[in-house]
N, C-alpha and C positions, 0 to 999 in steps of 0.2 A: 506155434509161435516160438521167434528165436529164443536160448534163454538170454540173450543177452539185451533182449526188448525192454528185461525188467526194468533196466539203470533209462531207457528211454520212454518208458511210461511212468515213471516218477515212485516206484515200488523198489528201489534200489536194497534198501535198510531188508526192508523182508526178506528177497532175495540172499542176500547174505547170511541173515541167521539159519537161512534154511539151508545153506550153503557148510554154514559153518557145524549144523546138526550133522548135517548129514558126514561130514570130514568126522565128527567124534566118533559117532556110530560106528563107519570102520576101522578104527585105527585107536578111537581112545583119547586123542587130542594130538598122539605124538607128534603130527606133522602139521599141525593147526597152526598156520600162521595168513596174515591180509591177503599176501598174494595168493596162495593157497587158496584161501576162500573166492578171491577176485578170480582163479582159476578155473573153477568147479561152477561158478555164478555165472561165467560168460561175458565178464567185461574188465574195463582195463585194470592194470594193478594198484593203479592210484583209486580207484573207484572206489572203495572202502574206505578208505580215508576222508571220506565225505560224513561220513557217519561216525568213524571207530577213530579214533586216535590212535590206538596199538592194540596188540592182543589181547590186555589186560582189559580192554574196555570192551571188545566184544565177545568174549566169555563172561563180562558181567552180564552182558545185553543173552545173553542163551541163556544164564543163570534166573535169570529174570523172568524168563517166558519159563523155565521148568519151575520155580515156584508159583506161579500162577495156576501149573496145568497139577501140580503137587495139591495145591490148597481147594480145588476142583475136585481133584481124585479122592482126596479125605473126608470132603463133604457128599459125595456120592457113597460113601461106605457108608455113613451114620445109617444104624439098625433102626433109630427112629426121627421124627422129624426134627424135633428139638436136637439139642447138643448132648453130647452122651453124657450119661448120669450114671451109670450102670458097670458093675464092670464087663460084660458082654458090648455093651458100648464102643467103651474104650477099648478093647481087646478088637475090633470091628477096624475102627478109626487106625489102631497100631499094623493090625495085617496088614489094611492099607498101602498105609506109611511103606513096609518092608517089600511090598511085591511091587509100588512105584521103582522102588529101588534097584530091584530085580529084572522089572522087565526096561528100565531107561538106563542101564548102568553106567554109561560114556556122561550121559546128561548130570546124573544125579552126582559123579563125581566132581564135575564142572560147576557145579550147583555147592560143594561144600569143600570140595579137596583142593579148588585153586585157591589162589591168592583172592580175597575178597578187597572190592574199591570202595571204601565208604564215602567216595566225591558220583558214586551212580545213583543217584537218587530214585531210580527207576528199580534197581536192584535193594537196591533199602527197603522201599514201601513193599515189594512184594515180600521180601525174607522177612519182615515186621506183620507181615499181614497173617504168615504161617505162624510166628510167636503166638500174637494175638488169640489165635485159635487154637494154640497149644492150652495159652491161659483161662481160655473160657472151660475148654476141655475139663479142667484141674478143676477151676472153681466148681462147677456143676457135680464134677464126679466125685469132687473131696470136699464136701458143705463144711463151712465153720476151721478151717485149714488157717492157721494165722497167718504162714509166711506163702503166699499163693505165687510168689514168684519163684523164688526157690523149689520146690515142689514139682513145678513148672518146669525149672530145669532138670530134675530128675526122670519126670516123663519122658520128655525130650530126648535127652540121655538114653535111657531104655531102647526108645523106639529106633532112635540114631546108629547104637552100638549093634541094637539086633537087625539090622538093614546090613550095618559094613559087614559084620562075623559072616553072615550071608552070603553076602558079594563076593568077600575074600575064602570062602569055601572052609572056614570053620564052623558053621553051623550046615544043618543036611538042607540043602535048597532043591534036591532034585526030584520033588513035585508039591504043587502048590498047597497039597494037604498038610505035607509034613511043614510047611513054613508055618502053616497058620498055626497048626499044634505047637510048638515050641513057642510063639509069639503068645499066643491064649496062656497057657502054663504060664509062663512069664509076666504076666499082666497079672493072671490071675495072683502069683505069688506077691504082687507090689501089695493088693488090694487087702491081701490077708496080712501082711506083716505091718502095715500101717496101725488097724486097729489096735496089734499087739503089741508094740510100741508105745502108742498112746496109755493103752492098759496099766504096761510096765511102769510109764512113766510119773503114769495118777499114785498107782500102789507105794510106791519109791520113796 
């Protein structure tokens, strides 16, 4: 089949983001623009414009399916069925997190490092959907936590900063063991300084 069938069998929208995946993958985004993609897709250059207003709107639409295939990937890590409670857990859930990272890194960029649209409603509900499981995360794994949102973003944080240090070749990324060892270590260190905190803070 031609690719350019897809804009004639009514799969246009698909077409494109898988157009526009594939443009990131080589190159990063650098040369990611409508035409670009309407070039790679097989139809014409206005043909995107049926769907995407500008660039901005169809990197929200890629960012959008990478949090989906992200909130997938982290629920397929859970050590147990329920939500992590443990810090082996959540040390599971954050490896996750950073080898998503690693092995999508055109995506995962697109997904945090462009300009975010909060008029894509389709991109909201999924990047709310990854919060959401960030905070379930927190409450299960930190019982009795007053501020669970806050906390939340500390998580968050960790798991985020140890993805980019990664990505940007400050932390050792060159085999999947060593990632997880420094992510585990790191997790493991949040888990122990919490209590001791709280300790310090009761004694105080």
């Amino acid at each position: 089949m031609a690719r350019n069938s897809a804009y004639h069998h009514g799969d246009l929208r698909a077409a494109c983001l898988r157009a526009a995946r594939e443009l990131l993958e080589e190159d990063g985004g650098a040369d990611l623009s409508l035409r670009a993609v309407a070039r790679r897709a097989g139809v014409s250059a206005t043909a995107p414009y049926r769907h995407y207003a500008d660039r901005e709107a169809l990197v929200s639409a890629v960012a959008a399916e990478g949090y989906r295939e992200l909130a997938e990937h982290l629920s397929a890590a859970r050590t147990a069925p329920s939500a992590p409670s443990t810090p082996d857990d959540l040390a599971a859930v954050t490896v996750a997190y950073v080898r998503f990272a690693l092995e999508h890194p055109a995506l995962f960029r697109a997904m945090f490092a462009e300009p975010f649209d909060p008029t894509c409603e389709e991109r909201v509900a999924a990047a709310e959907a990854v919060s959401a499981y960030v905070r379930t995360v927190v409450r299960d794994a930190f019982p009795g936590t007053a501020d669970t949102e806050a906390l939340s973003t500390t998580v968050w944080a960790l798991a985020h900063g140890l993805a980019f240090l990664h990505l940007d070749g400050k932390l050792d990324s060159s085999t999947p063991e060593a990632v997880a060892r420094r992510v585990k270590e790191s997790v493991s260190a949040l888990f122990t300084a919490v209590p001791a905190v709280r300790t310090a803070t009761a004694a105080g």
